[in-house]
PQR file with spaces between the fields and no chain letter, atoms N, CA, C, O and H, PARSE charges and radii, in Angstrom:
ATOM       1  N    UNK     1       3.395   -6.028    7.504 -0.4000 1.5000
ATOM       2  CA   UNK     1       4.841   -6.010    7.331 -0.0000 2.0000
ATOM       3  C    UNK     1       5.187   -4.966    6.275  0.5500 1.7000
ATOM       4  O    UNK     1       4.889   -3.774    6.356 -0.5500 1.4000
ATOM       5  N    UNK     2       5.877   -5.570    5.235 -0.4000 1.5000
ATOM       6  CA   UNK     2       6.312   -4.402    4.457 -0.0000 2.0000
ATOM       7  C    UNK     2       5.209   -4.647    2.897  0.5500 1.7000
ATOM       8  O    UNK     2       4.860   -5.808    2.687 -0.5500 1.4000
ATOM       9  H    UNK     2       6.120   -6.538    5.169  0.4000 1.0000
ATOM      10  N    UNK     3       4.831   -3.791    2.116 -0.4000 1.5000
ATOM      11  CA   UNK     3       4.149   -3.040    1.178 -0.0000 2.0000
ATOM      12  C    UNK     3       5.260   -4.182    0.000  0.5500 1.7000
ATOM      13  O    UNK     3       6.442   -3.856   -0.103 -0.5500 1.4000
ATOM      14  H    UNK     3       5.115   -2.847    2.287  0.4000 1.0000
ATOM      15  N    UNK     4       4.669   -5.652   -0.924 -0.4000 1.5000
ATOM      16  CA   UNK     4       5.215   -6.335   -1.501 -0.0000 2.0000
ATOM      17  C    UNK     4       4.945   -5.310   -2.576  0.5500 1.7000
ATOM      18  O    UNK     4       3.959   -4.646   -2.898 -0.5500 1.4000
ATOM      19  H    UNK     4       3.708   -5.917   -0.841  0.4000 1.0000
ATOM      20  N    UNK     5       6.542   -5.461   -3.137 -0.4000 1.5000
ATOM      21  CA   UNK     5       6.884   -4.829   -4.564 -0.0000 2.0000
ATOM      22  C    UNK     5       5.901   -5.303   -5.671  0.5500 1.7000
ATOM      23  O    UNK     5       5.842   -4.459   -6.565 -0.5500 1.4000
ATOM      24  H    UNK     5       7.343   -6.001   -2.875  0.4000 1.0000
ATOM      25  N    UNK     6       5.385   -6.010   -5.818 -0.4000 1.5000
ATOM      26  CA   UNK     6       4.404   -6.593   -7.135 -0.0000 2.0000
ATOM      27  C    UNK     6       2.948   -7.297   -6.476  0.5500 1.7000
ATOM      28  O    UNK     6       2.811   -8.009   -5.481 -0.5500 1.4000
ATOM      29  H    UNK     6       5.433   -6.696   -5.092  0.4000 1.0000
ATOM      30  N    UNK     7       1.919   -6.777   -7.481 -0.4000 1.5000
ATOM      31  CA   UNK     7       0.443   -7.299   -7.428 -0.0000 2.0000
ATOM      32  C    UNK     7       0.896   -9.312   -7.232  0.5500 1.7000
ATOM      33  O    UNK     7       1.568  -10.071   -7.930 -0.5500 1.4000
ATOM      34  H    UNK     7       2.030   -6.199   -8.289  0.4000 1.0000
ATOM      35  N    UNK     8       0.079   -9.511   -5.886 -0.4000 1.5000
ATOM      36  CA   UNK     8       0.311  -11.136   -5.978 -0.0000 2.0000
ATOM      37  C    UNK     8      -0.174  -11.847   -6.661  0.5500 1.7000
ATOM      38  O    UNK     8       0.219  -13.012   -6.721 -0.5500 1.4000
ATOM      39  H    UNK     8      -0.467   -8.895   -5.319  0.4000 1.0000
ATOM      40  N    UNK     9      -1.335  -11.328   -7.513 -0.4000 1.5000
ATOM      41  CA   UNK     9      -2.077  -11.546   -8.400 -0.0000 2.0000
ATOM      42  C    UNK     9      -2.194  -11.386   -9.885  0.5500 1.7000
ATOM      43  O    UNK     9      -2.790  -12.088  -10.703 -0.5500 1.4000
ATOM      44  H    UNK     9      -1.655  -10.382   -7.465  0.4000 1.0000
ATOM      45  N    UNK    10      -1.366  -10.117  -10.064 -0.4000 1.5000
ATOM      46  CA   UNK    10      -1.628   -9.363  -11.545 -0.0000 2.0000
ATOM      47  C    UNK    10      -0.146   -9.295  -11.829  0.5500 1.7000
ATOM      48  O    UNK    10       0.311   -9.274  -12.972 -0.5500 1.4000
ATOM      49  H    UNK    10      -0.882   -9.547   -9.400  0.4000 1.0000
ATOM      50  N    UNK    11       0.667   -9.256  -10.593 -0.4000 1.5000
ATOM      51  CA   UNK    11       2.082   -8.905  -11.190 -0.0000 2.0000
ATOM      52  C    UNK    11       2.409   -7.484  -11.244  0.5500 1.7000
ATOM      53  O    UNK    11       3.578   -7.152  -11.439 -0.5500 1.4000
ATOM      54  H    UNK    11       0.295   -9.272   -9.665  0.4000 1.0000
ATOM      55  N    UNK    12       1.371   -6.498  -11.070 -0.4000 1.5000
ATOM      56  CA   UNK    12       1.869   -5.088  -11.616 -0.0000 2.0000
ATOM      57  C    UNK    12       2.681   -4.608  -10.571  0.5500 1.7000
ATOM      58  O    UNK    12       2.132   -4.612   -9.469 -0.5500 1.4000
ATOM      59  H    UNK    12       0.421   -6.767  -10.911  0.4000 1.0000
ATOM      60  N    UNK    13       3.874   -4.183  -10.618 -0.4000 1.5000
ATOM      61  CA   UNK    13       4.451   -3.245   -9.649 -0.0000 2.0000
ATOM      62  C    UNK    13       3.893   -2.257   -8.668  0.5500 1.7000
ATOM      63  O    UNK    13       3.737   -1.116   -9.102 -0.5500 1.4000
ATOM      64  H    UNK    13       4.320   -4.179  -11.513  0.4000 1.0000
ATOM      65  N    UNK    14       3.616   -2.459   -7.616 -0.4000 1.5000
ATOM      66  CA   UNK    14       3.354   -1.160   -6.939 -0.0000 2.0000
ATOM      67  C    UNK    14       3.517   -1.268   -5.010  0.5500 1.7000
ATOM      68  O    UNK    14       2.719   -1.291   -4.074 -0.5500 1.4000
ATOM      69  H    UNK    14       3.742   -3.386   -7.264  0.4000 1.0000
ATOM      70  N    UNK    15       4.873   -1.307   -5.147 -0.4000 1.5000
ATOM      71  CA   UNK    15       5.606   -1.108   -4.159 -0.0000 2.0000
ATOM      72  C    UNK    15       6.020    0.213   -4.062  0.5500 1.7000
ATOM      73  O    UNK    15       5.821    0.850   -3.028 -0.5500 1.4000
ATOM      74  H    UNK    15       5.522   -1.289   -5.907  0.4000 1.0000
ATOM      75  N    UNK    16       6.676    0.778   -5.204 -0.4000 1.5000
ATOM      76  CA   UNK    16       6.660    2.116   -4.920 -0.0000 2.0000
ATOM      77  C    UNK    16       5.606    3.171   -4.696  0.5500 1.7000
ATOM      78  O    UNK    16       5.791    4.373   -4.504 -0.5500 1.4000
ATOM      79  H    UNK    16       6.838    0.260   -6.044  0.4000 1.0000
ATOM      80  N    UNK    17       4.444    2.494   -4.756 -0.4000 1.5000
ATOM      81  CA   UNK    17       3.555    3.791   -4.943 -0.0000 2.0000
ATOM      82  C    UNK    17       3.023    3.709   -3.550  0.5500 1.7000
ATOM      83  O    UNK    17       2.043    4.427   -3.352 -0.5500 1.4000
ATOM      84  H    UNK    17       4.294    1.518   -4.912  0.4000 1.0000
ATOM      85  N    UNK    18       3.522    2.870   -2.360 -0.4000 1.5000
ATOM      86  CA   UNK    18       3.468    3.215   -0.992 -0.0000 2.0000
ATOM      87  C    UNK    18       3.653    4.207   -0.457  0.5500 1.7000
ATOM      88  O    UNK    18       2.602    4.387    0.157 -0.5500 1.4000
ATOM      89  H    UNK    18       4.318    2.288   -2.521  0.4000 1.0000
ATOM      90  N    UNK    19       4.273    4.990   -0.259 -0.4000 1.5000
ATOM      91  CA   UNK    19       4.899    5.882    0.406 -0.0000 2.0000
ATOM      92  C    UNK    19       3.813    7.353   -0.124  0.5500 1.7000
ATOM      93  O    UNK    19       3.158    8.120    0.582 -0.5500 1.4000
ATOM      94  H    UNK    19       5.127    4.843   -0.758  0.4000 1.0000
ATOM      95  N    UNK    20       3.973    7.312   -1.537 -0.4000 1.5000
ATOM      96  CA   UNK    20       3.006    8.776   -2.030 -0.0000 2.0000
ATOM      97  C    UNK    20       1.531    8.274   -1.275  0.5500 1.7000
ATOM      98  O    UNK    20       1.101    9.029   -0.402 -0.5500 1.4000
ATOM      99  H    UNK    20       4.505    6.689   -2.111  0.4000 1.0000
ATOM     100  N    UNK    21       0.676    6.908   -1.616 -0.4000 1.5000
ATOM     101  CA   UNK    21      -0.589    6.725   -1.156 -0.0000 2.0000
ATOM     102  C    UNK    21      -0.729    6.704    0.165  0.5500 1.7000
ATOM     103  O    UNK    21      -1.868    6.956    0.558 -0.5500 1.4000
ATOM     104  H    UNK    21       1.025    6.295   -2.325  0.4000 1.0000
ATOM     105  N    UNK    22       0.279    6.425    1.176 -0.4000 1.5000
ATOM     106  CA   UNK    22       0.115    6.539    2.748 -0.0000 2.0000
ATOM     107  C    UNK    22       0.536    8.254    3.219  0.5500 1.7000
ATOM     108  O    UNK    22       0.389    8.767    4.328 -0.5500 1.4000
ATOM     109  H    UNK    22       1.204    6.220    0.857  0.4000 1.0000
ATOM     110  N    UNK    23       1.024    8.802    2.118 -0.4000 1.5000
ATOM     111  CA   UNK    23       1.436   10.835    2.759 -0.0000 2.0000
ATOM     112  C    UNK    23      -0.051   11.362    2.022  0.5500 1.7000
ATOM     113  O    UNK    23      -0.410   12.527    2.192 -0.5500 1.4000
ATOM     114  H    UNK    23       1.144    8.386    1.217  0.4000 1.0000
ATOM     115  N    UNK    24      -0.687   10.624    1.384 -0.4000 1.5000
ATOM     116  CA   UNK    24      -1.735   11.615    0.724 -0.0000 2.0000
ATOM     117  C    UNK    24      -3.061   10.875    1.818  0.5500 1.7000
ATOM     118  O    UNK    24      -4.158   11.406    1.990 -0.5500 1.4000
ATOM     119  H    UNK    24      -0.395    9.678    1.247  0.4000 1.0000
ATOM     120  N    UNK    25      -2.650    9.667    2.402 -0.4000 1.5000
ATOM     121  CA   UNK    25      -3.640    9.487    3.638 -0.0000 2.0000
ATOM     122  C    UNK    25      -3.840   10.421    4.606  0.5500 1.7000
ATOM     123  O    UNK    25      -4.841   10.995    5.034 -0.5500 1.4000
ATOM     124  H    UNK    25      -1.758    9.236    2.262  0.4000 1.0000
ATOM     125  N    UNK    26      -2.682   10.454    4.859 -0.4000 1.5000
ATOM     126  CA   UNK    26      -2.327   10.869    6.442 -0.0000 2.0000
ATOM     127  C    UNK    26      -3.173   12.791    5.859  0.5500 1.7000
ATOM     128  O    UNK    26      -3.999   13.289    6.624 -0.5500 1.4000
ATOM     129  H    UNK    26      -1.869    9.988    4.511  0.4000 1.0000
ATOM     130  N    UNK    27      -2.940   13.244    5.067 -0.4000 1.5000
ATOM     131  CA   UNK    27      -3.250   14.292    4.977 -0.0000 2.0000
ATOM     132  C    UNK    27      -5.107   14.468    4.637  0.5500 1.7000
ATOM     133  O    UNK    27      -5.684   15.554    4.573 -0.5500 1.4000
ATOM     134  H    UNK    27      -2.270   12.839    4.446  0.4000 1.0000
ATOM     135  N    UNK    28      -5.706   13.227    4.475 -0.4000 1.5000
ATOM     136  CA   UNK    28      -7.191   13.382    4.567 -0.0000 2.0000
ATOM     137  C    UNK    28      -7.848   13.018    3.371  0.5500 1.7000
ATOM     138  O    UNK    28      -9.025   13.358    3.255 -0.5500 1.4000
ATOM     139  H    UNK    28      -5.238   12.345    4.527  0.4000 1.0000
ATOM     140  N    UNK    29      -7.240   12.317    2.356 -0.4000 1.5000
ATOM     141  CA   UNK    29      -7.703   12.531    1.166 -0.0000 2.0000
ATOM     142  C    UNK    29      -8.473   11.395    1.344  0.5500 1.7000
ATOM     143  O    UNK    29      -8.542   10.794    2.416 -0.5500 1.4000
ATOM     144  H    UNK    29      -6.284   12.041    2.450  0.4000 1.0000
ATOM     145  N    UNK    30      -9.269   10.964   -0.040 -0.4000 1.5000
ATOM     146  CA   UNK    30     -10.125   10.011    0.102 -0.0000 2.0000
ATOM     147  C    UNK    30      -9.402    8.781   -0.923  0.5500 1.7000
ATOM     148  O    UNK    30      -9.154    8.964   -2.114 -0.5500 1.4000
ATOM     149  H    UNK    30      -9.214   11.453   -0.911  0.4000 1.0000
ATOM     150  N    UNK    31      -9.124    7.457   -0.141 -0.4000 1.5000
ATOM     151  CA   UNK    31      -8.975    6.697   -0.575 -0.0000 2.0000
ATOM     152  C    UNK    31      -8.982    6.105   -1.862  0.5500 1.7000
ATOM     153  O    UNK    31      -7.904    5.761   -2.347 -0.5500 1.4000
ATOM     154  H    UNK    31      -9.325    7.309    0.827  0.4000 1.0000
ATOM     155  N    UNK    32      -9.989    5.942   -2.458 -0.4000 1.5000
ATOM     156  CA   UNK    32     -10.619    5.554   -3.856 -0.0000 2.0000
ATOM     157  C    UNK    32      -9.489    6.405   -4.721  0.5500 1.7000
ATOM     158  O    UNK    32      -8.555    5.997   -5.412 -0.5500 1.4000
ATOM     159  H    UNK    32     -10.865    6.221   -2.064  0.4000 1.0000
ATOM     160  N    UNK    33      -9.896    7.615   -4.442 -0.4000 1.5000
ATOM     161  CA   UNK    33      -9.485    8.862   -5.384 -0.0000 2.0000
ATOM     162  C    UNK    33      -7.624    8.810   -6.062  0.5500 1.7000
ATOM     163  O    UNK    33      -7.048    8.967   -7.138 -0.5500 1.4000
ATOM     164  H    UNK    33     -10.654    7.947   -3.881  0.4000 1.0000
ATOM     165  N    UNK    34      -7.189    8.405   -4.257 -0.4000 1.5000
ATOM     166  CA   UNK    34      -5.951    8.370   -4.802 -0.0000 2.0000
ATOM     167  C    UNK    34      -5.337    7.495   -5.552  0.5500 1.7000
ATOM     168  O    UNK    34      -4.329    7.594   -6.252 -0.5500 1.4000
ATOM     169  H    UNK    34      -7.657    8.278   -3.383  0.4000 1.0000
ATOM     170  N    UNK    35      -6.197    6.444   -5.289 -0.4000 1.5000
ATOM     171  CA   UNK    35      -5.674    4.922   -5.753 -0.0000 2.0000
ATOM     172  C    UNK    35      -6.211    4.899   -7.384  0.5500 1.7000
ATOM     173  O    UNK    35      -5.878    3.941   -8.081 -0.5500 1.4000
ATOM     174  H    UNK    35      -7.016    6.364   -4.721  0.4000 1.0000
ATOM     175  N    UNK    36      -7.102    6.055   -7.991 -0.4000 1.5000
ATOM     176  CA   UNK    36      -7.500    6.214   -9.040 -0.0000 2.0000
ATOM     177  C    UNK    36      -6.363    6.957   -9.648  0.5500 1.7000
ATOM     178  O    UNK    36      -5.824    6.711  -10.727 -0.5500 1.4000
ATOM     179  H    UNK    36      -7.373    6.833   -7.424  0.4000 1.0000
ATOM     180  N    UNK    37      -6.093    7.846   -8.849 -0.4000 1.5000
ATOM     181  CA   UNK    37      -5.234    8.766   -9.547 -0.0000 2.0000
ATOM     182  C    UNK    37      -3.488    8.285   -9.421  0.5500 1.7000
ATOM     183  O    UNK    37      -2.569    9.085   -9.596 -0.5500 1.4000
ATOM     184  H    UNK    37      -6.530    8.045   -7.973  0.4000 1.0000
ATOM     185  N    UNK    38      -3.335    7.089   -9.144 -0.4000 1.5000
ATOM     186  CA   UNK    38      -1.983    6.161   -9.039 -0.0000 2.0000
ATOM     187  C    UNK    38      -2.270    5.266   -9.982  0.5500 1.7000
ATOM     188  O    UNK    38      -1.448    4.370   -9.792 -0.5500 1.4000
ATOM     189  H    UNK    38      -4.081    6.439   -9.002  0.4000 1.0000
ATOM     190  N    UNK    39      -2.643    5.102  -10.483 -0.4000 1.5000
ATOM     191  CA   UNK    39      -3.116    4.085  -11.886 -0.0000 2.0000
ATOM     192  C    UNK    39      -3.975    2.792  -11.170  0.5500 1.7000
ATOM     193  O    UNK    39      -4.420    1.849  -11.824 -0.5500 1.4000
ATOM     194  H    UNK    39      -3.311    5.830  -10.638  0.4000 1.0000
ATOM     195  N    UNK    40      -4.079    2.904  -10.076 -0.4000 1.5000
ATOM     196  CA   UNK    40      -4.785    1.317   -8.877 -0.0000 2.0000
ATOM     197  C    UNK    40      -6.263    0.977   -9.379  0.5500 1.7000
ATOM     198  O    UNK    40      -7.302    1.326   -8.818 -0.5500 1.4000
ATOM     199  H    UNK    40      -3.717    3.670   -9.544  0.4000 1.0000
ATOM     200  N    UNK    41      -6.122    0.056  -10.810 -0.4000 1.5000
ATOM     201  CA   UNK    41      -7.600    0.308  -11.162 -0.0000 2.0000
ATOM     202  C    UNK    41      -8.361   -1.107  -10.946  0.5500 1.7000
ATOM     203  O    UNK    41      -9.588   -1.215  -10.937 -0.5500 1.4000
ATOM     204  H    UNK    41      -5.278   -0.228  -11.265  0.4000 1.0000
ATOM     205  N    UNK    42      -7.190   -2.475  -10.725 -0.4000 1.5000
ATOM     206  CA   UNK    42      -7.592   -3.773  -11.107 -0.0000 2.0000
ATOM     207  C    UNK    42      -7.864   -3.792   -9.139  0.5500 1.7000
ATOM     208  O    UNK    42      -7.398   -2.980   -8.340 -0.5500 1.4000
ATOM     209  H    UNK    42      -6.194   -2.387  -10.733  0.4000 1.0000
ATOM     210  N    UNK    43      -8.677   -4.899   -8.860 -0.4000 1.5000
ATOM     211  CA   UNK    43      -9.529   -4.922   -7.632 -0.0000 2.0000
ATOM     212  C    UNK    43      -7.938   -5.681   -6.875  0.5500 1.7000
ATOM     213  O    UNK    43      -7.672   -5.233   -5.759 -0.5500 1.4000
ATOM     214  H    UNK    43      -9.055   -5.559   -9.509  0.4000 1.0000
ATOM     215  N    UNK    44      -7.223   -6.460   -7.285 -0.4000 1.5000
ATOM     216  CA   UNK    44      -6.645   -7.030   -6.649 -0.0000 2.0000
ATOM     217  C    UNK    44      -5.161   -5.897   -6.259  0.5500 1.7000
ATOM     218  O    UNK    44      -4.330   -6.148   -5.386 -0.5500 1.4000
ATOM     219  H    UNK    44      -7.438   -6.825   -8.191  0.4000 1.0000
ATOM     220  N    UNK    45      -5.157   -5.334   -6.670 -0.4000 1.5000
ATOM     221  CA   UNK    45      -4.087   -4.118   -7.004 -0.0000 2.0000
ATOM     222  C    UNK    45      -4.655   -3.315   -5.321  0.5500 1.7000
ATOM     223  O    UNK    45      -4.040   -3.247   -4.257 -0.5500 1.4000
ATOM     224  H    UNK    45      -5.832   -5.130   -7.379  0.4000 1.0000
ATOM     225  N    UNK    46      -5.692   -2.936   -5.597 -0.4000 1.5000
ATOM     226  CA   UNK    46      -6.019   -2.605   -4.405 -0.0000 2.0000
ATOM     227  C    UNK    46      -6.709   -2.843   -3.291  0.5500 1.7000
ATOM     228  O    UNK    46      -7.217   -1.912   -2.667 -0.5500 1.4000
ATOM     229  H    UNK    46      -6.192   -2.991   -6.461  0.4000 1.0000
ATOM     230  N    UNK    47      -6.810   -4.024   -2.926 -0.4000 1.5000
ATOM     231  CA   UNK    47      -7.013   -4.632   -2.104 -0.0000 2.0000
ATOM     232  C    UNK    47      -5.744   -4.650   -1.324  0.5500 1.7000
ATOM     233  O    UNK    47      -5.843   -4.707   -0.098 -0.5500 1.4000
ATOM     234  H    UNK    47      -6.397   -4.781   -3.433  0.4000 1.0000
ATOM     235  N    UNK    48      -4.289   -4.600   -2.002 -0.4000 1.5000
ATOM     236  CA   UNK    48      -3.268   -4.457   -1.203 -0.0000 2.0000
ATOM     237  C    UNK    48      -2.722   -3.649   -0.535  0.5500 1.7000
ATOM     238  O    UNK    48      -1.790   -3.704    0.267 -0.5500 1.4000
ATOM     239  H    UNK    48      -4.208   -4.554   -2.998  0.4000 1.0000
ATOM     240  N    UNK    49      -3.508   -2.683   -0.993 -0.4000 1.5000
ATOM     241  CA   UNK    49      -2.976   -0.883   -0.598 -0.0000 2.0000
ATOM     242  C    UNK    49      -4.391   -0.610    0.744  0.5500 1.7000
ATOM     243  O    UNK    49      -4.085    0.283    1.533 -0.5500 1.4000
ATOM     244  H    UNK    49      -4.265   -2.639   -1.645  0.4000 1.0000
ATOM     245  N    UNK    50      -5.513   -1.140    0.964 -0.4000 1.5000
ATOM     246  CA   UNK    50      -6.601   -0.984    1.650 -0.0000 2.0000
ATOM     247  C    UNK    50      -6.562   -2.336    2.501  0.5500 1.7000
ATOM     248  O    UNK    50      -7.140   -2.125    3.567 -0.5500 1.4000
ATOM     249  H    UNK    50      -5.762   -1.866    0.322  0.4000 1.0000
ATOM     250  N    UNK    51      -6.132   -3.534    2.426 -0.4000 1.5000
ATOM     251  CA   UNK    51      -5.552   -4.423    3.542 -0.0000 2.0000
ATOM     252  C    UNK    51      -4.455   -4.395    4.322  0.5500 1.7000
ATOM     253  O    UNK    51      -4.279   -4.881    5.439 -0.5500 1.4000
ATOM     254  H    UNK    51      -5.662   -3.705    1.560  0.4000 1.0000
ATOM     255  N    UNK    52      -3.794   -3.830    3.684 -0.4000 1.5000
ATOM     256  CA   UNK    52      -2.166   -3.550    4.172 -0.0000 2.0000
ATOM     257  C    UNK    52      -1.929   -2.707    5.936  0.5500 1.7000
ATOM     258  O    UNK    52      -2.095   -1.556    6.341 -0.5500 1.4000
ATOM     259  H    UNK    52      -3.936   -3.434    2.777  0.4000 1.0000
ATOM     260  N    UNK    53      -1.533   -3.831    6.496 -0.4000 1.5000
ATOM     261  CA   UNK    53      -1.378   -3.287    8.230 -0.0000 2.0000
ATOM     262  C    UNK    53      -0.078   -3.072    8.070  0.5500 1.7000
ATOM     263  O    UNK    53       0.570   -3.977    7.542 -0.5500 1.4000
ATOM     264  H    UNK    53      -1.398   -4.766    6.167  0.4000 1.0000
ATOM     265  N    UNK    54       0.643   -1.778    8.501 -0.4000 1.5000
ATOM     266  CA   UNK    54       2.187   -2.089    8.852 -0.0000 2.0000
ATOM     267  C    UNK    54       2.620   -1.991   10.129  0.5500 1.7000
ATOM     268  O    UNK    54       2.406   -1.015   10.849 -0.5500 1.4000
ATOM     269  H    UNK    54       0.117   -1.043    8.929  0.4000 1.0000
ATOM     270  N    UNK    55       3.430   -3.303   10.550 -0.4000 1.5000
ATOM     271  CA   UNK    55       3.650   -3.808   11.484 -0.0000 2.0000
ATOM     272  C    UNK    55       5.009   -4.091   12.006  0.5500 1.7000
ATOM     273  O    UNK    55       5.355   -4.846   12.915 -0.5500 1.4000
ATOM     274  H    UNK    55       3.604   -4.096    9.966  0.4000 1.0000
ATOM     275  N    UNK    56       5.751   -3.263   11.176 -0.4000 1.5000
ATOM     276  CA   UNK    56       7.315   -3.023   11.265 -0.0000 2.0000
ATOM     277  C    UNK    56       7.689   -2.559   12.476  0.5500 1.7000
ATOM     278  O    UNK    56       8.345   -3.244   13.260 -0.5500 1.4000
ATOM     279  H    UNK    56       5.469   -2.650   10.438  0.4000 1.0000
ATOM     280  N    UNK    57       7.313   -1.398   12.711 -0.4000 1.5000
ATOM     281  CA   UNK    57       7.746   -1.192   14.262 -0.0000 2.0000
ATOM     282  C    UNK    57       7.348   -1.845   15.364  0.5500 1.7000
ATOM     283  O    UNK    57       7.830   -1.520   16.449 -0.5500 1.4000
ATOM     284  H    UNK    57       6.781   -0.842   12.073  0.4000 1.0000
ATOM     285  N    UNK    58       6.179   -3.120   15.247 -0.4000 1.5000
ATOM     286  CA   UNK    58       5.512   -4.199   16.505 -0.0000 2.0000
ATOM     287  C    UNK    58       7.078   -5.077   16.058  0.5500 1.7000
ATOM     288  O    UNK    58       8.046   -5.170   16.813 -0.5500 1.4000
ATOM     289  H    UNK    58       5.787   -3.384   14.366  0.4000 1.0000
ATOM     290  N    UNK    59       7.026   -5.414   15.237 -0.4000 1.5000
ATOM     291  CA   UNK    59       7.857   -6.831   15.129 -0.0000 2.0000
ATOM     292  C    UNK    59       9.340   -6.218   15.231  0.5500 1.7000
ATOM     293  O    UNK    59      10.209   -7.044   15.510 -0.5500 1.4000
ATOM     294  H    UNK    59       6.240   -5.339   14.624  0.4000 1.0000
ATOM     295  N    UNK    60       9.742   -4.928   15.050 -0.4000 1.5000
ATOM     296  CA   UNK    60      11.741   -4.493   15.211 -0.0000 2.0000
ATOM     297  C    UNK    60      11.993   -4.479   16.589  0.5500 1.7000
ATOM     298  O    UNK    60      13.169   -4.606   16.929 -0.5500 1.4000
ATOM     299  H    UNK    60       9.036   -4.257   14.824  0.4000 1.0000
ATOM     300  N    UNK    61      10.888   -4.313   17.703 -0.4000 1.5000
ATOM     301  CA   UNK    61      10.807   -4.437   19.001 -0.0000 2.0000
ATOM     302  C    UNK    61      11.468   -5.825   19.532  0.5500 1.7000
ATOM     303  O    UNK    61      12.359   -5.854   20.381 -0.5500 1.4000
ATOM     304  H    UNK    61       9.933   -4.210   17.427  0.4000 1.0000
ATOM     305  N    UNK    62      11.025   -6.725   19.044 -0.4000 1.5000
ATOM     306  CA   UNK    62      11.732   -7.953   19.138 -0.0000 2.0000
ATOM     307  C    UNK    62      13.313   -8.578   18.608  0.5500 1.7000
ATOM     308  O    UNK    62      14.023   -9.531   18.931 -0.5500 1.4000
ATOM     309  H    UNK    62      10.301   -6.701   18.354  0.4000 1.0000
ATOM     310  N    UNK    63      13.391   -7.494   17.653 -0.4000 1.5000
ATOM     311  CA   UNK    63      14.714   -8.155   17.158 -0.0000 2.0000
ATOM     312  C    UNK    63      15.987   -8.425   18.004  0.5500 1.7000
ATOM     313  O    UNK    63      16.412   -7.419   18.572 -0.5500 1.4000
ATOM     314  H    UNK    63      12.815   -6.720   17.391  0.4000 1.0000
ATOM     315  N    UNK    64      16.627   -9.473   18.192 -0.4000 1.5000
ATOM     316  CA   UNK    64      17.693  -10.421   18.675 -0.0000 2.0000
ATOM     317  C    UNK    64      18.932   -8.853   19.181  0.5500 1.7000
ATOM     318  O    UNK    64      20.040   -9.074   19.668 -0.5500 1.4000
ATOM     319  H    UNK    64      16.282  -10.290   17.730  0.4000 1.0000
């Protein structure tokens, strides 16, 4: 679904840092690296950014 504004775990903000870590995907970079270089250092922090399916356009297909 959508990229939750805060660690569910730690609390730290990082909803915004969606958008820069999925354009520096798409362009080839290596994972780890970016999430190093976004401050993504605590395990649970990123586990959300490396689990994260988005599924927005499966589920707007359905809307009423």
């Amino acid at each position: 679904m959508i990229i939750p504004v805060r660690c569910q775990t730690c609390g730290k903000p990082v909803g915004h840092l969606w958008e820069e870590y999925n354009k520096r995907i798409s362009k080839g970079e290596d994972s780890g690296k970016i999430m190093d270089s976004l401050g993504l250092k605590k395990y649970c922090c990123r586990q959300l950014f490396m689990g994260h399916v988005d599924l927005l356009k499966e589920i707007a297909a359905f809307k009423p």
